[in-house]
Backbone as CSV, one residue per row, in Angstrom:
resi,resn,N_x,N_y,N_z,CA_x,CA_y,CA_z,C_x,C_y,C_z
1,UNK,247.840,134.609,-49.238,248.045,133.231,-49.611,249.521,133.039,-49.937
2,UNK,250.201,131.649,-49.534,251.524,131.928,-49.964,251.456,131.877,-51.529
3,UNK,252.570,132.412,-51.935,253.099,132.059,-53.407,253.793,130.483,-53.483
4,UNK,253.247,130.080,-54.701,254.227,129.153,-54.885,254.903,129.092,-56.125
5,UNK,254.558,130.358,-57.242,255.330,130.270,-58.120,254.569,130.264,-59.173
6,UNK,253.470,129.151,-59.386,252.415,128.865,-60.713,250.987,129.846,-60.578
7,UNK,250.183,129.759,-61.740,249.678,130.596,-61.827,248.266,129.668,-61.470
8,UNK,247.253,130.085,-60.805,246.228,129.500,-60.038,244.661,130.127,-60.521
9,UNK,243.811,129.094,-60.879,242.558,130.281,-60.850,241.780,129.519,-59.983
10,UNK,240.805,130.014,-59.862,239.636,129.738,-58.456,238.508,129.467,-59.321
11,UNK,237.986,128.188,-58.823,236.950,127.690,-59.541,235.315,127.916,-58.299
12,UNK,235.832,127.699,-57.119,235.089,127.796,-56.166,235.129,127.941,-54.706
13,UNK,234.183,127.611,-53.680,234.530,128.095,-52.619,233.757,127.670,-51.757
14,UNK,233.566,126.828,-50.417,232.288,126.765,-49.918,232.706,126.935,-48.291
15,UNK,231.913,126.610,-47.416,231.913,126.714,-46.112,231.392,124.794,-45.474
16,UNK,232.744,124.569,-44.881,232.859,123.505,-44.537,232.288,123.429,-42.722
17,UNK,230.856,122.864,-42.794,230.411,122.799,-41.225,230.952,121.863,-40.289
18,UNK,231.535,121.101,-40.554,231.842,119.864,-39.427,233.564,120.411,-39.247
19,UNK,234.283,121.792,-39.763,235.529,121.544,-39.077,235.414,123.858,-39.231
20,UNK,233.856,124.227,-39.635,233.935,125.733,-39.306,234.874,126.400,-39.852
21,UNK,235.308,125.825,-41.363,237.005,126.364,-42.181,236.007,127.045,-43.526
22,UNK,236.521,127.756,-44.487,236.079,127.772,-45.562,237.303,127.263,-46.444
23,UNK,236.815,126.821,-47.464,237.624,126.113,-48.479,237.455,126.565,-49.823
24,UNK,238.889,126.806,-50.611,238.652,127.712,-51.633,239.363,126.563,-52.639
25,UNK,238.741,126.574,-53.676,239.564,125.694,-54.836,239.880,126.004,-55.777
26,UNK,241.219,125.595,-56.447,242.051,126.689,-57.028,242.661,125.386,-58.079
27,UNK,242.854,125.588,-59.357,243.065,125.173,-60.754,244.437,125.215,-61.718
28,UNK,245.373,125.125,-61.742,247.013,125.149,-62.823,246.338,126.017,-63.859
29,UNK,246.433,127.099,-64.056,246.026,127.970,-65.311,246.776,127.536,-66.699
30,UNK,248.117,126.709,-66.449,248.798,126.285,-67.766,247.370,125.034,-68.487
31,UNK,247.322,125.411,-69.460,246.050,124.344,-70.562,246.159,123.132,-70.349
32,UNK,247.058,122.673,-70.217,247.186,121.139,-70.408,247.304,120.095,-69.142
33,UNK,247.606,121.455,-67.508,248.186,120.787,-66.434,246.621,120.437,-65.674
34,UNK,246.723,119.427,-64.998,245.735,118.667,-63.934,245.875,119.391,-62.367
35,UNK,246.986,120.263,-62.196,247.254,120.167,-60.500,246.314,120.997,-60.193
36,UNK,245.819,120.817,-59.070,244.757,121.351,-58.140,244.997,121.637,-57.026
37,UNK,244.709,122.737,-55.940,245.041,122.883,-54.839,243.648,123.101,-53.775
38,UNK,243.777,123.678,-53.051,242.318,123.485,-51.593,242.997,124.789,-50.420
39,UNK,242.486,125.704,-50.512,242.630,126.359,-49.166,242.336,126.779,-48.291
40,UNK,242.244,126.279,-47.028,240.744,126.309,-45.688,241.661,127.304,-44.904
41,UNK,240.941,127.943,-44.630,241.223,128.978,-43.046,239.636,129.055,-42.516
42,UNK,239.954,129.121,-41.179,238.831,130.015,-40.183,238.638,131.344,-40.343
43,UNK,237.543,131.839,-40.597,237.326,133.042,-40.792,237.275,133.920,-39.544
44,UNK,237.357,133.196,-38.538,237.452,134.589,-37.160,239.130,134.530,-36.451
45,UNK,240.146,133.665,-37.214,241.040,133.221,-36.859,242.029,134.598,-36.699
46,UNK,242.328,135.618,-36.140,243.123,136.540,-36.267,244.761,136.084,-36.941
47,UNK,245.352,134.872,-36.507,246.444,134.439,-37.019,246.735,134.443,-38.780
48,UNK,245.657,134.385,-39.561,245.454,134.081,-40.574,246.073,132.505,-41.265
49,UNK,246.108,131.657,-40.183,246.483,130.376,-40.393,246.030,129.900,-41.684
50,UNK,246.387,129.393,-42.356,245.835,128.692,-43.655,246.302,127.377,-43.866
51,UNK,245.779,126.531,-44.506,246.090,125.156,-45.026,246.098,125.082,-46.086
52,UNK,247.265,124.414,-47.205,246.596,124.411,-48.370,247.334,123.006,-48.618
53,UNK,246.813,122.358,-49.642,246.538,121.220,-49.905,246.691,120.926,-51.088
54,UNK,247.489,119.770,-51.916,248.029,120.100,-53.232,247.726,118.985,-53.944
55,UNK,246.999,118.397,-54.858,246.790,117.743,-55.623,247.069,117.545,-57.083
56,UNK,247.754,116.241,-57.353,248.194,116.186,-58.754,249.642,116.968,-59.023
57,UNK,249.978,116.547,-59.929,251.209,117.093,-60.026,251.456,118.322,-61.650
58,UNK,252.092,119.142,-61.771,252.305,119.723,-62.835,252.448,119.557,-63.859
59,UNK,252.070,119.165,-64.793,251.891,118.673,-66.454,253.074,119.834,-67.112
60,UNK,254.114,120.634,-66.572,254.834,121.711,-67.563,255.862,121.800,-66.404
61,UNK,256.494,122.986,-66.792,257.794,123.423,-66.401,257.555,123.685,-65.281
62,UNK,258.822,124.144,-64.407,258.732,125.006,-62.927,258.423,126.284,-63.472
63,UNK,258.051,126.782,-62.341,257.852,128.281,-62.349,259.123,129.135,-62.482
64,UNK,259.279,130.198,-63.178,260.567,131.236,-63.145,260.682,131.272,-61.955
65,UNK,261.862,131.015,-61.232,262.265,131.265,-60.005,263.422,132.264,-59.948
66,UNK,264.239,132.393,-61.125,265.760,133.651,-61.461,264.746,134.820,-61.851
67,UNK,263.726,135.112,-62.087,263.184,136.789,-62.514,262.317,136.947,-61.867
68,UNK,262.587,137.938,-61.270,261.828,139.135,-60.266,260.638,139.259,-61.094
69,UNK,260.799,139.904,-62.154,259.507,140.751,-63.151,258.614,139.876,-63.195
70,UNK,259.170,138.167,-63.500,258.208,137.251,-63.803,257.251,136.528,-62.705
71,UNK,257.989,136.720,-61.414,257.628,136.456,-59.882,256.648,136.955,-59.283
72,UNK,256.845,138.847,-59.970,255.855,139.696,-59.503,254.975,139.419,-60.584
73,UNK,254.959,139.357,-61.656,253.921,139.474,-62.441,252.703,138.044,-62.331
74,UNK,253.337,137.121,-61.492,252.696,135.881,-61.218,251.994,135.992,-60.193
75,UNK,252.896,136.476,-59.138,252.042,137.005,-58.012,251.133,138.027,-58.144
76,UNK,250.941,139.017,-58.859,249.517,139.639,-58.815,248.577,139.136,-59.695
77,UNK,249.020,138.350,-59.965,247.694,137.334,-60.677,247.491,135.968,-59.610
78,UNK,247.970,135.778,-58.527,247.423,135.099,-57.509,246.749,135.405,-56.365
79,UNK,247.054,137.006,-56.064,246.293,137.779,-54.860,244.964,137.649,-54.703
80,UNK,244.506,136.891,-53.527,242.899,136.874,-53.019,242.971,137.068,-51.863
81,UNK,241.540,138.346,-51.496,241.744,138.780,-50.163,240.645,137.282,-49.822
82,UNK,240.829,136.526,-48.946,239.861,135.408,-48.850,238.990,136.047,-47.862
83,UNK,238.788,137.054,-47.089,238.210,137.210,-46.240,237.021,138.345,-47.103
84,UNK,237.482,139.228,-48.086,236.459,139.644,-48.960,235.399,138.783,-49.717
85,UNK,235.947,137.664,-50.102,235.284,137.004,-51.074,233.778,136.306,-50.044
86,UNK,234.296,136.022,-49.022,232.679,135.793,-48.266,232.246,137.416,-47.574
87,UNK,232.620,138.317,-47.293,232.472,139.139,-46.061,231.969,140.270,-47.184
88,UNK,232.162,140.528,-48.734,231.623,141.216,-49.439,232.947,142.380,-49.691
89,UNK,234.050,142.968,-48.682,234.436,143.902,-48.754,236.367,143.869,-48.283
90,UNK,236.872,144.509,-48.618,238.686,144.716,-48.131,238.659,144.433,-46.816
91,UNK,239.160,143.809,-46.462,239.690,143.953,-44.879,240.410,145.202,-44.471
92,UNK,239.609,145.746,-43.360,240.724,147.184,-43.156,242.073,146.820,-42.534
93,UNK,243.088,147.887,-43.003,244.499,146.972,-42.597,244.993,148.176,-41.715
């Protein structure tokens, strides 16, 4: 998934029949912020094309963009294999 900096949690997930995408929905972990995001890919898509979709705007600061430590430490709190979360298991790489 790309990064964008903020910290995201996943509330849900379903399988969309009229366009064959799954769609994952994802939450501003800061307490007070509203923004919401949406992320559909095809699951047989080898490209790993994704869409994501951004709703509402940020109720707080930007994200640390000058620290590494704080970049990485954001980003492994955003990593989802999306293809595990329906398929049960890691994608072999």
């Amino acid at each position: 998934m790309p990064e964008d900096g903020y910290e995201w949690k996943k509330y849900g997930q379903k399988f969309i029949k009229n366009i064959q995408k799954f769609r994952s929905y994802f939450r501003c972990r800061h307490r007070l912020c509203g923004a919401k995001k949406k992320v559909e890919w095809h699951p047989s898509d080898p490209s790993g094309a994704l869409r994501v979709v951004y709703e509402g705007a940020h109720q707080h600061g930007s994200p640390p963009s000058s620290s590494a430590a704080a970049g990485a430490a954001a980003g492994a709190s955003n990593k989802y294999e999306l293809g595990a979360q329906y398929f049960g298991g890691a994608r072999p790489q």
